[in-house]
VEXDREN-2710 file (C-alpha; in Angstrom, 1 decimal):
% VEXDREN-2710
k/r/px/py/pz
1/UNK/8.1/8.2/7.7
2/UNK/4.9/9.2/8.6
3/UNK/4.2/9.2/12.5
4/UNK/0.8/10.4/13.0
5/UNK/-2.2/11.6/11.0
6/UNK/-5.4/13.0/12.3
7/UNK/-8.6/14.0/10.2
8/UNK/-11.6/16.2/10.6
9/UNK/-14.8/15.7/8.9
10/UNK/-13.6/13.8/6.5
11/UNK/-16.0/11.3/5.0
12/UNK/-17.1/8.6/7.7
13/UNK/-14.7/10.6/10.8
14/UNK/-16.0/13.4/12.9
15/UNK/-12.4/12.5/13.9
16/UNK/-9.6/10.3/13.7
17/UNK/-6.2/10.4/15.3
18/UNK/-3.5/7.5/14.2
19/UNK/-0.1/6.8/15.2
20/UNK/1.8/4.8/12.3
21/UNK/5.2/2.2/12.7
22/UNK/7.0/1.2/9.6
23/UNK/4.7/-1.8/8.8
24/UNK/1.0/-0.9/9.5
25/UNK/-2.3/-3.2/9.0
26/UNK/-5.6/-1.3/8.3
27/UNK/-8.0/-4.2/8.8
28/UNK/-11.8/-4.0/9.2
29/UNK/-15.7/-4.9/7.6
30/UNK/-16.2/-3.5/4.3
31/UNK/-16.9/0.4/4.7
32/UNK/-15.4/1.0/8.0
33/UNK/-13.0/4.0/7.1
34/UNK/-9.7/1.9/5.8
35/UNK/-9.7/3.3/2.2
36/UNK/-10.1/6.8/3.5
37/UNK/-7.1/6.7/5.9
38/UNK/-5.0/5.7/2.4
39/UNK/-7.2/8.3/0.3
40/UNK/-6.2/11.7/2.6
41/UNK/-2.7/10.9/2.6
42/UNK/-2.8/10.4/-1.5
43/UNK/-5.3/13.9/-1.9
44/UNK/-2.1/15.6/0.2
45/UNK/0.1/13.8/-2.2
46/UNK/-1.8/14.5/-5.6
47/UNK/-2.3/18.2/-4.5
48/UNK/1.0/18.9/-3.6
49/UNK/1.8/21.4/-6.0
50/UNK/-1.4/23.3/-5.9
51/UNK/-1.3/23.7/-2.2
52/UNK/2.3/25.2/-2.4
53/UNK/1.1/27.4/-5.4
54/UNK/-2.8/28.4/-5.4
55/UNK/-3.8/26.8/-2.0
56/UNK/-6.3/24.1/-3.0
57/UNK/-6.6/20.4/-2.2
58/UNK/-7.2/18.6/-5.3
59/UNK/-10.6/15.8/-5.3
60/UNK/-9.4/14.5/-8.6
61/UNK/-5.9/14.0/-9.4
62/UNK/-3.0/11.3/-10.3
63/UNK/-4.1/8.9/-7.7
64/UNK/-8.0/9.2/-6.6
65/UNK/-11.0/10.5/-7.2
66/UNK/-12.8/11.6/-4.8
67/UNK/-16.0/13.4/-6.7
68/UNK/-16.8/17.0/-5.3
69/UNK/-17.0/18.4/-1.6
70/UNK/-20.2/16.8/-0.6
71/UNK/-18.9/13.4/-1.0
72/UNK/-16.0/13.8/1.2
73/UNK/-17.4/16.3/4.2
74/UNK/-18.5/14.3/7.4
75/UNK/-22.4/14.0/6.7
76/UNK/-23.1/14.9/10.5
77/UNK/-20.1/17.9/10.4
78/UNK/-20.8/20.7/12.5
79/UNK/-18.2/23.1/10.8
80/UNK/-18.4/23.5/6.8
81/UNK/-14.4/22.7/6.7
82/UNK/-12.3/19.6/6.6
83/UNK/-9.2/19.0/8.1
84/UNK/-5.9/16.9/7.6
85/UNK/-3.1/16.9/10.1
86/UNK/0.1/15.0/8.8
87/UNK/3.6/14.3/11.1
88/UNK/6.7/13.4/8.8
89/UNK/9.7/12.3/10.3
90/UNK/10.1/15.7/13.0
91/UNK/7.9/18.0/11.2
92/UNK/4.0/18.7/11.0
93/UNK/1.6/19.8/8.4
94/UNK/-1.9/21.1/9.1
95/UNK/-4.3/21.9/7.0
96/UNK/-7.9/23.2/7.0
97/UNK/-9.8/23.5/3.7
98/UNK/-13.2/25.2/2.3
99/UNK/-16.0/23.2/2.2
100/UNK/-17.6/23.8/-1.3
101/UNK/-20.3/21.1/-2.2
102/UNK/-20.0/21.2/-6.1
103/UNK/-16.3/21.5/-6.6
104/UNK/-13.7/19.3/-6.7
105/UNK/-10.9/21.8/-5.6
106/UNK/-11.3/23.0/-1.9
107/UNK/-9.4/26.4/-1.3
108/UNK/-7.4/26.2/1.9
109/UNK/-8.4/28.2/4.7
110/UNK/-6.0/27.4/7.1
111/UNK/-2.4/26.0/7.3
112/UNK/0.4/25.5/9.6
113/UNK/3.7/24.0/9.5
114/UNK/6.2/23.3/12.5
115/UNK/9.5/22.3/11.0
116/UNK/11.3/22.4/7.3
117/UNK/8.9/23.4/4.2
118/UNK/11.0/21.3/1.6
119/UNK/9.9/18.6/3.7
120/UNK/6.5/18.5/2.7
121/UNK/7.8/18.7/-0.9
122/UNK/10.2/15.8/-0.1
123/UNK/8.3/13.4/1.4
124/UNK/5.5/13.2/-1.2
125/UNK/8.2/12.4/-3.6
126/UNK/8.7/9.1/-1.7
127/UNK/4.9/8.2/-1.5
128/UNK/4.3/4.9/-3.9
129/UNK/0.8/4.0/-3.9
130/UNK/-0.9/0.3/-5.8
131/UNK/-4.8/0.3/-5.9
132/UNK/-6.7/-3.0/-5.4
133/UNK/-7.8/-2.3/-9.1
134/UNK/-4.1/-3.5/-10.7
135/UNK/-3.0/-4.5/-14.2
136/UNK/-4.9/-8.1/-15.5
137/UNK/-3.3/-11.2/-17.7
138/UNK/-3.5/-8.7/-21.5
139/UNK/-1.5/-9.4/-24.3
140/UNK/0.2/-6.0/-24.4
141/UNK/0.7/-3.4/-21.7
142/UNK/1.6/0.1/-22.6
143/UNK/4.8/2.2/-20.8
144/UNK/5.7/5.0/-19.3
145/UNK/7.9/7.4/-20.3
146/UNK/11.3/7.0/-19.0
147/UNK/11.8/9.8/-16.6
148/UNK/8.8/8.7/-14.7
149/UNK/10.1/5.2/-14.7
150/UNK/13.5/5.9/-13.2
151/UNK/11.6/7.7/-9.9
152/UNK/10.0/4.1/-10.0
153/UNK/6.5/5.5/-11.2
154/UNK/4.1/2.6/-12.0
155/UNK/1.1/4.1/-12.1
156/UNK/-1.7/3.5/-9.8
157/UNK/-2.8/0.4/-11.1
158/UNK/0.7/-1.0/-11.5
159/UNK/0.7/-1.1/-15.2
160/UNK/4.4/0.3/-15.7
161/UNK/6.1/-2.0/-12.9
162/UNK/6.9/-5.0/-16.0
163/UNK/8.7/-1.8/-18.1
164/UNK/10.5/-0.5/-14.6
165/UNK/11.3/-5.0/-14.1
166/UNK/12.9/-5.1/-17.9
167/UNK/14.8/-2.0/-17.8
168/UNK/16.3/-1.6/-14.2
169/UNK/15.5/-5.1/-13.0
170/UNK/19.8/-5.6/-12.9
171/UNK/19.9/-2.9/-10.3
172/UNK/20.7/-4.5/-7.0
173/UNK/18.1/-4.4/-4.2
174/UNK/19.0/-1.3/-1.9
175/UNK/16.9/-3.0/1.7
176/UNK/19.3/-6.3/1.8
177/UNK/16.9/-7.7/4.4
178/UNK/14.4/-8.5/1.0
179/UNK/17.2/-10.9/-0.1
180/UNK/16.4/-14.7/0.2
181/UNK/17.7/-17.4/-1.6
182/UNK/21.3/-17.4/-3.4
183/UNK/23.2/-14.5/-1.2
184/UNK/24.8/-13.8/-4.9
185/UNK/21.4/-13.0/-6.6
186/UNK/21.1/-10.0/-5.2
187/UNK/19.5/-7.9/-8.5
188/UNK/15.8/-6.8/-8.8
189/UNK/15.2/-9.0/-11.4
190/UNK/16.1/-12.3/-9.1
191/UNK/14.2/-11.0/-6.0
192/UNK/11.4/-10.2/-7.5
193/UNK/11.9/-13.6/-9.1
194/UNK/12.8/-15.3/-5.5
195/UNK/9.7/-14.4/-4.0
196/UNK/6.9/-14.8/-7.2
197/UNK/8.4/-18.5/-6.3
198/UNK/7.5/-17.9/-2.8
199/UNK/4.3/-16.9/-3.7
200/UNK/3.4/-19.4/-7.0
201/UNK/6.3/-22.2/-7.0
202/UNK/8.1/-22.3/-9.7
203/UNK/6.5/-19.0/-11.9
204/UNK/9.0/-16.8/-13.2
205/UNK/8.0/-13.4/-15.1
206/UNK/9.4/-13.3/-18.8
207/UNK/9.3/-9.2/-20.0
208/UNK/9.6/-8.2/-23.1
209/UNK/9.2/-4.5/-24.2
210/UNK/8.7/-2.5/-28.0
211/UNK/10.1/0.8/-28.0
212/UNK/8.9/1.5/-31.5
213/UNK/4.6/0.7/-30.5
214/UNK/5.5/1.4/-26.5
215/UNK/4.2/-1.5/-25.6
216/UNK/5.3/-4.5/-23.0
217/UNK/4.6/-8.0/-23.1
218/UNK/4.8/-10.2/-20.1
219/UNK/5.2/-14.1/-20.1
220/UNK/5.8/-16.7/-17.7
221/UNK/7.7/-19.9/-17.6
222/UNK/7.8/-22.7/-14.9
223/UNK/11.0/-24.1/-13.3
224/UNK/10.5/-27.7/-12.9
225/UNK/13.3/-29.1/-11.1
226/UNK/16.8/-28.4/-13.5
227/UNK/14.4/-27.2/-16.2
228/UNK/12.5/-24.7/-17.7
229/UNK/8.9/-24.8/-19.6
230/UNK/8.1/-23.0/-22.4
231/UNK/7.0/-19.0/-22.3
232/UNK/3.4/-18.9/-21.7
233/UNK/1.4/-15.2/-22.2
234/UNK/-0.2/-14.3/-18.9
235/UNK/-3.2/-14.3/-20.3
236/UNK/-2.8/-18.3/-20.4
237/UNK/-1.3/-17.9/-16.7
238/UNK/-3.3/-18.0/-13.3
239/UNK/-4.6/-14.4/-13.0
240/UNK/-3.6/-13.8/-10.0
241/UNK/0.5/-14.2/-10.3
242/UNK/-0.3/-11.3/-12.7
243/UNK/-2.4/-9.1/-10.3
244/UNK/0.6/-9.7/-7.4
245/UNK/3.4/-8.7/-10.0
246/UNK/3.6/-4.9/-9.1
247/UNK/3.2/-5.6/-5.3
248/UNK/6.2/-8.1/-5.7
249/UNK/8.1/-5.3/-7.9
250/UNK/7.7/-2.3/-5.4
251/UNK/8.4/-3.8/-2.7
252/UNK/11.7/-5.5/-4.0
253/UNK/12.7/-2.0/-5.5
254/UNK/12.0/0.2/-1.9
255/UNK/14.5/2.3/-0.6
256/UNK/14.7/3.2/2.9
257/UNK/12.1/6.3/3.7
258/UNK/10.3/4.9/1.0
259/UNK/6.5/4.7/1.6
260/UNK/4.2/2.8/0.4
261/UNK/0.5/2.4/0.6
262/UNK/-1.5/-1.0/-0.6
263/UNK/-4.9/-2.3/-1.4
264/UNK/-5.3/-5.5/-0.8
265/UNK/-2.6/-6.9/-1.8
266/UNK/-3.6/-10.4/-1.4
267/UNK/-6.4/-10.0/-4.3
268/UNK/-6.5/-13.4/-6.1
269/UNK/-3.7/-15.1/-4.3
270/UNK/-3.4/-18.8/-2.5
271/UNK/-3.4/-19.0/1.1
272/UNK/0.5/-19.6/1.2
273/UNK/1.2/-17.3/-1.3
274/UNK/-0.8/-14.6/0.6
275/UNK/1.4/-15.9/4.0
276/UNK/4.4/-14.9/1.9
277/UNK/3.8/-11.6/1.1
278/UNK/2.8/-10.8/4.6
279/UNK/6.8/-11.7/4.8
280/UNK/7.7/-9.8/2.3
281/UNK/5.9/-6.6/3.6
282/UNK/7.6/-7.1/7.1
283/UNK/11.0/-7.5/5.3
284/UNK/10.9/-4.2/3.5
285/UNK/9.4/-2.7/6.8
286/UNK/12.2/-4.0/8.8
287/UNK/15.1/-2.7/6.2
288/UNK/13.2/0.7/6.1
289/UNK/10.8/1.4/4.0
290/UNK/7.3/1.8/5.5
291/UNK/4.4/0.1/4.4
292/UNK/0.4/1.2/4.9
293/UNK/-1.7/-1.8/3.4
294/UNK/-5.4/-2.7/3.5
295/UNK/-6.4/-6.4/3.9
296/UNK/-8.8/-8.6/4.7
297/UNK/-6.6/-11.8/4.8
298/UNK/-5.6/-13.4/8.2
299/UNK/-2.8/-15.0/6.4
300/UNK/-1.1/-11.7/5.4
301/UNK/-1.5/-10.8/9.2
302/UNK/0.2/-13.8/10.2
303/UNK/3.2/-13.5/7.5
304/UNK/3.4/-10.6/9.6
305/UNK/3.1/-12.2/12.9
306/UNK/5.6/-15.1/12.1
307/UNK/8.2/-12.2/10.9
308/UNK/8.1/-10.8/14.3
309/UNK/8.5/-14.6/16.3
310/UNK/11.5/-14.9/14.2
311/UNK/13.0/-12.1/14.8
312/UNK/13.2/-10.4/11.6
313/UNK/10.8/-7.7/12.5
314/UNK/10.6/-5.4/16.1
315/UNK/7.6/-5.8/17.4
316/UNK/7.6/-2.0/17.8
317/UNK/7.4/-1.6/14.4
318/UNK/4.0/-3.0/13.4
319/UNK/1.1/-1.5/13.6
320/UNK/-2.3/-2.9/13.9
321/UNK/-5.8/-0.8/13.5
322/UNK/-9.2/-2.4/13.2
323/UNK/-11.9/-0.3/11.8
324/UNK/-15.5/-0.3/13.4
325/UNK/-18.7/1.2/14.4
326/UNK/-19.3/2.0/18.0
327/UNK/-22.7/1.2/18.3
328/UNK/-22.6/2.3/22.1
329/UNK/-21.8/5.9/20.5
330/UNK/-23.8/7.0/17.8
331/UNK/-22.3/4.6/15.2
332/UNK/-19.5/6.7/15.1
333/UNK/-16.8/4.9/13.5
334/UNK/-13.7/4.2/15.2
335/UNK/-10.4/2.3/15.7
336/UNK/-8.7/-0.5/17.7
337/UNK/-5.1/-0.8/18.2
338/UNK/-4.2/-4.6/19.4
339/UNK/-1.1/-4.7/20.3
340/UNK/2.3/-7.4/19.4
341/UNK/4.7/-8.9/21.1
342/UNK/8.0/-10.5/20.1
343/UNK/6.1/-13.7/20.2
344/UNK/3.9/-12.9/17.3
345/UNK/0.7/-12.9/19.9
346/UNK/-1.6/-10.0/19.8
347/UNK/-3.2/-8.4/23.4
348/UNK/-6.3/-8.3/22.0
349/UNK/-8.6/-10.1/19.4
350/UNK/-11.6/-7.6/19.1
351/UNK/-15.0/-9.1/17.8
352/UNK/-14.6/-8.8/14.0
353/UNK/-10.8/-8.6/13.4
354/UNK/-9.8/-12.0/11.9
355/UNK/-12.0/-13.9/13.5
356/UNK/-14.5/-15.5/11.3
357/UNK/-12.4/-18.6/10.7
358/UNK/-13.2/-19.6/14.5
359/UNK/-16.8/-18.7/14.2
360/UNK/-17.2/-21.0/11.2
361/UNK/-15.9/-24.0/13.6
362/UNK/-18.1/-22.9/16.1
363/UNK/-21.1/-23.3/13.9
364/UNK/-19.3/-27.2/12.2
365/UNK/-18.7/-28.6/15.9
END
């Protein structure tokens, strides 16, 4: 789990300092600092390797590209460094790299660690990341290799979470807290399937997949009362059961110390539907696995919130932070922490977080 992560001239932040729970809500206007939170702890993941082996922090890897040094040092940065400070579990990671404007490797400078070094190596290998920019309605998909599928790889975009679905969607869910519906369907396949329904009533995902041309197909059929509609291709299919699919999919298959980071996972989904997977998130937080996401929906929030009044979620494990620009301060952007209780109630509702809803009433009355 990771507990706390600070940054240093790193894009928009002079300075940041977070303190993560197991379920965590980066919420905020459009280019506050959310995405860059998400993007240092994926550079430290994509760079792994070449930090352990010729000390540089990789701008363009396997999960973001971040251009050269001058697109990622603070603009206003006093010091030609940046800096990222990581806490897993007991142990802490800090490191300080080069500033070099035209390059997209920055040599390290500086590191420290305080606790085990497999531990760095260990917890990137449970890092799971979904960008907002996942797999559309297409009449094929193509797949992964299979070595990379069984470490439940499905690439950034999602695209190899229907392959992972056909070929270990019989594999029963390890986080039992995901489980709703029949207690006896307790496979990935009938999860994932339990909570598309949640989400879209009724859709059930259909996978196909063509060793010989590597490809996947994915279909949907409808259960309408005792029966079943014909196989329709997602590309005849609302676009965004689709889009959801992989969120669905990792979150079903997460393991306890997983962690996983998502981009607005709502993207293209109805209210309700959106509601749901605000549930769904605060189930697989609850049974373990933490979750980072970025959202702007108020309904994911409450999913969240409602999890919590009904007990299925400690208030202690959520984690609320609302990106902004303190205009009494430079601009400098900033955070807010409100805070829940077991009641699903915040402590605070800052101006901006959520809130647009009531000042559209405001303007009707």
């Amino acid at each position: 789990m990771i507990k706390k992560l600070i940054l240093k001239n790193f894009k928009c932040f002079e300075e940041l300092k977070m303190k993560f729970s197991m379920v965590n809500v980066l919420t905020g206007l459009n280019g506050m600092g959310k995405s860059t939170v998400i993007q240092s702890i994926l550079l430290l993941s994509q760079s792994q390797k070449n930090i352990l082996s010729d000390d540089s922090l990789l701008l363009k890897g396997k999960y973001v590209d971040l251009g050269v040094g001058q697109d990622i040092l603070f603009e206003k940065a006093e010091e030609d460094e940046i800096g990222i400070d990581i806490w897993v579990d007991d142990n802490e990671e800090k490191f300080i790299f080069e500033y070099r404007a035209e390059e997209d490797r920055l040599p390290l400078k500086n590191s420290e660690l305080h606790g085990d070094q497999v531990s760095f190596e260990r917890w990137i290998g449970r890092v799971f990341y979904l960008s907002a920019y996942r797999i559309e309605p297409q009449f094929l998909y193509r797949i992964e290799n299979e070595k990379e599928l069984s470490e439940r790889y499905f690439g950034k975009d999602g695209e190899f979470a229907i392959q992972y679905l056909q070929f270990h969607g019989s594999e029963d869910v390890d986080n039992k807290l995901l489980v709703i519906g029949d207690e006896h369907k307790t496979s990935i396949t009938d999860q994932v399937k339990a909570w598309l329904d949640m989400i879209s009533p009724g859709v059930s995902p259909v996978v196909s997949v063509n060793m010989s041309s590597r490809t996947a197909e994915l279909k949907y059929e409808y259960i309408e009362g005792r029966e079943k509609t014909n196989s329709y291709n997602s590309v005849n299919v609302g676009f965004g059961i689709t889009y959801v699919l992989p969120v669905v999919v990792a979150l079903v298959s997460a393991r306890k110390g997983d962690i996983i980071l998502l981009e607005n996972p709502e993207a293209h989904i109805h209210p309700r539907g959106q509601r749901m997977l605000g549930e769904l998130i605060a189930a697989a937080g609850a049974g373990g696995v933490q979750v980072i996401l970025e959202t702007h929906s108020d309904h994911v929030l409450n999913g969240i919130r409602v999890a919590v009044k009904k007990g299925k979620l400690d208030p202690k494990d959520t984690g609320f932070f609302f990106f902004y620009k303190d205009k009494e301060d430079s601009y400098k952007h900033k955070i807010l922490c409100p805070v829940l209780d077991k009641n699903g109630r915040l402590d605070e509702w800052p101006e901006g977080f959520f809130d647009e809803w009531d000042n559209a009433l405001l303007e009707l009355l």
